[in-house]
N, C-alpha and C positions, 0 to 999 in steps of 0.2 A: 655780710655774706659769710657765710658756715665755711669752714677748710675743708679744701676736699679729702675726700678718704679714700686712701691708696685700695686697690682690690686686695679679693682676697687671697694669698700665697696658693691655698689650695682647693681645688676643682673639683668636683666628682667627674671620673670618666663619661659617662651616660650624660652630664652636664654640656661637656666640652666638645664632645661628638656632637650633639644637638646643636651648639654653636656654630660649629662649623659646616654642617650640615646646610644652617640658614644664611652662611655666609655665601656656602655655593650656591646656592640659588638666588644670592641678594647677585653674586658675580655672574651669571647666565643672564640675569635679568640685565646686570647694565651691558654688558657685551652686546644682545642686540640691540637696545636703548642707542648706541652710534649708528649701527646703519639708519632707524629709525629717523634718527634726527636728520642725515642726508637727503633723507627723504620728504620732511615735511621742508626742511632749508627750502627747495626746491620752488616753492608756494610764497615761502613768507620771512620775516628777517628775522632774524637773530632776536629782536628786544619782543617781538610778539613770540614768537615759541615760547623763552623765556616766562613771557606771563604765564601764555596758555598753560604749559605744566606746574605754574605755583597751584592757579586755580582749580584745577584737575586735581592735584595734589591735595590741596584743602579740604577739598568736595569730598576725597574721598575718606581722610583722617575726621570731618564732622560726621558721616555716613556711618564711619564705623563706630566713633563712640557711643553716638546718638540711639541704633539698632543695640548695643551693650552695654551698657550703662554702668555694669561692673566695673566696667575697667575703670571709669572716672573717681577721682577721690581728691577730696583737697590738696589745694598748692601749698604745703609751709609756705610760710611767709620770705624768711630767707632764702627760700627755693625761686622765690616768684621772677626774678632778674633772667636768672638761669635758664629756668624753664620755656621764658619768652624767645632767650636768645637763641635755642635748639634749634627751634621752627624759623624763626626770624630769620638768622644767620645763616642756617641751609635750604632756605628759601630766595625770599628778597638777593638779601646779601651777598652772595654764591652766586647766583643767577644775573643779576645785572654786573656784578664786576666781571662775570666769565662771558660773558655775551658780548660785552665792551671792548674787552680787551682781546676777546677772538677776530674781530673784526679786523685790528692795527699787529698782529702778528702770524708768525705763519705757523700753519699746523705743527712742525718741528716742535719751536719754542716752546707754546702752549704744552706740549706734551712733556718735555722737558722741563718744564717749572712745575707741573701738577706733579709731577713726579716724586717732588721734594719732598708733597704732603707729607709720608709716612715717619721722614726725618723728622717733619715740624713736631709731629706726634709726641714722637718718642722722646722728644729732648721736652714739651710741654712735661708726657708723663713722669720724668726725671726731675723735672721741677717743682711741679706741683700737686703729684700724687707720691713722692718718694718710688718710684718705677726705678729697679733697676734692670741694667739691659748688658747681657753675657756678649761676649766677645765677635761669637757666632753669630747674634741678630745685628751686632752694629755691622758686621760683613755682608751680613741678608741682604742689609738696609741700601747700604752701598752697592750691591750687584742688581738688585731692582730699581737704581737708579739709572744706570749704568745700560741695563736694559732697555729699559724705555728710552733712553736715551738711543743707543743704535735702531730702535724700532726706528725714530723719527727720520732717522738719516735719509730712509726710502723718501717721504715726503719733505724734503729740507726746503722746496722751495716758496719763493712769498717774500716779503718784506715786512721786517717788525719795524716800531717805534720803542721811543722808550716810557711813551705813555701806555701802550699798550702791555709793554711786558709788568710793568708797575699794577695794572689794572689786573691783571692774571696772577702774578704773585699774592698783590692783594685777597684776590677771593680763594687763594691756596692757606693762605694765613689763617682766613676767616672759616673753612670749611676744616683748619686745622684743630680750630679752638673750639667749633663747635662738638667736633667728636672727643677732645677731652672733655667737654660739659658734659653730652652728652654720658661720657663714662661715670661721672660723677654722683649723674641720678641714677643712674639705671637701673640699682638694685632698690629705687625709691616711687617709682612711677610706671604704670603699663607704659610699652613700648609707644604704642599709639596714641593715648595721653597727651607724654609725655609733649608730641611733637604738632598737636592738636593747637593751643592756641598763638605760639609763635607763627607757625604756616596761614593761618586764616589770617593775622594782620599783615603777614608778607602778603597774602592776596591782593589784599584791599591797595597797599603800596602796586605792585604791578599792576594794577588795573587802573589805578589814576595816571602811572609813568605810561601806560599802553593804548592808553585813550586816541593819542593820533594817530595810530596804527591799527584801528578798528575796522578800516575797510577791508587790511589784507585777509584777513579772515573768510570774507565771502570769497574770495579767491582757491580756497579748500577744495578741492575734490573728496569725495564721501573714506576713501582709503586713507586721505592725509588725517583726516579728524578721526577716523579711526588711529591712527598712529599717534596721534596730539592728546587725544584721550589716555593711550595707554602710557604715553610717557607721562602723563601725569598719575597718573592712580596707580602706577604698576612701575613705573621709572624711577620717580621720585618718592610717594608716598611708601612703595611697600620695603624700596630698599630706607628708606631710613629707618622706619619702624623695626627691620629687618638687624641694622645696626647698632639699634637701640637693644635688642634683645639679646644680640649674639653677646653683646657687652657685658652683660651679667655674669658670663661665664670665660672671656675672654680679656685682657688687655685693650685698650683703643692704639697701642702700635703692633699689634698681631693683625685685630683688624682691618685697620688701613693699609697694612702691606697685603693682607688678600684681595682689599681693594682696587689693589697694581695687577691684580690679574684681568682686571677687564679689559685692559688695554692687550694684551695679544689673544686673548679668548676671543675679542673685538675684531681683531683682524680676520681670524677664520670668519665670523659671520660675515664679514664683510665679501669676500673670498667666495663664501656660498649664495650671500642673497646680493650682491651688488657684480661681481664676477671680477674683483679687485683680488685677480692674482697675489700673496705677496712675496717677494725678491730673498734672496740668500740672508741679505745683511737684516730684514725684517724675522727669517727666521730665525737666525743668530739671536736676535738681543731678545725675541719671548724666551727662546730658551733659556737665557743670562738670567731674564725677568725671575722666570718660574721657578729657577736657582735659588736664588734671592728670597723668594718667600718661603721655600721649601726651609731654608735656613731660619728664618725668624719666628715662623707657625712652629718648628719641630720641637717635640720637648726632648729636653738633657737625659 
């Protein structure tokens, strides 16, 4: 396997606008993506959504290459581990451990251990991209934790295990490593490519683990499959592609800490489309949140 190679020091303006530009909309997208899933919850468990959005997601990264054909180009060879693990890993791997281990913990935790994500990034990109990280983002990094941390407070109740928090951690790790791979190629493979044939054999995995769970499906009302679809092809498909792109022009610990903004952007939608008021101390820690990344996005 090739050594990764650190980004690069400088951006074009026009570049970096663009990046963030598609980050905000990769963040709108997963903000509603939460009420959505309360909603298909509703219907079906936790390990069939999970499928349903790999597949959805696959469907839609074959669709798109297939209709463009541009975009496809061989896999180096040394790329080919990598390349698998994008799709694999923020597929499958993300999806069954977070689905598992939401089950055995309470929304607090869960929220409070994804959180970490952006740290896991940044000390990956420190290691293995030679990333360094000013004074000011490692403080970003800490008040977005921090954040979401008081979000949680509002919903603190439930009961964890410590298999479940393991299981959660785990797919934070895994969703960690794949956005520094992901940085790795980025400036090497279309976005959508890129993420094309890890997700299709993450398919095939959740649809053999989802097989006894095939009935709850007929259980759908015509709005939940509408919702099950979008989370697939628009939830998961277009924010990774989405991630994959912004990368070219951003850091993978810039944009995993704008990724911390789903989480109180999350709350208003919820607020508007579910009527989940939220509480002082929920709007204390978005604003801590929003701090936090303000700090880490800003340039010097």
């Amino acid at each position: 396997m090739s050594t990764l190679a650190p980004p690069s020091p400088e951006v074009a303006p026009e570049a970096r606008r663009g990046a963030l530009l598609t980050m905000a909309l990769a963040v709108a997208v997963g903000s509603v993506s939460f009420t959505m899933i309360k909603l298909v919850l509703r219907d079906i468990s936790p390990l069939a959504l999970a499928a349903g959005r790999v597949v959805f997601s696959a469907s839609a990264f074959l669709m798109i290459v297939i209709a463009q054909p541009q975009r496809r180009r061989p896999i180096a060879r040394e790329d080919r581990v990598r390349v698998l693990f994008c799709g694999l890993g923020g597929s499958a791997g993300f999806h069954l451990l977070f689905s598992w281990g939401q089950d055995h913990v309470s929304v607090a935790v869960a929220a409070v251990v994804l959180a970490t994500m952006p740290a896991m990034v940044a000390l990956g990109e420190v290691i293995f991209m030679s990333h360094r990280l000013s004074a000011r983002q490692i403080a970003g990094l800490l008040l977005s934790l921090v954040g979401v941390a008081v979000i949680s407070l509002q919903s603190s109740g439930g009961r964890s295990t410590l298999l479940g928090i393991l299981a959660v951690a785990g797919a934070t790790v895994v969703w960690a490593a794949v956005t520094i791979t992901t940085r790795s190629l980025a400036d090497r493979y279309d976005p959508w490519w890129l993420n094309t044939p890890g997700t299709v054999l993450g398919a095939l995995v959740m649809i053999a683990l989802a097989l006894p769970h095939a009935r709850e499906y007929g259980h759908l009302a015509g709005p939940s499959w509408a919702y099950l679809i979008w989370l697939g092809m628009v939830g998961s498909a277009f924010i990774y592609a989405a991630l994959a792109h912004a990368m070219k022009s951003l850091s993978a610990t810039v944009t995993s800490s704008l990724s911390t903004l789903v989480t109180p952007v999350g709350v208003i939608v919820a607020w508007i489309g579910l009527g989940e008021r939220p509480g002082p101390i929920t709007v204390a820690g978005g604003t801590i949140a929003v701090l936090g990344v303000g700090l880490v996005t800003g340039r010097a």
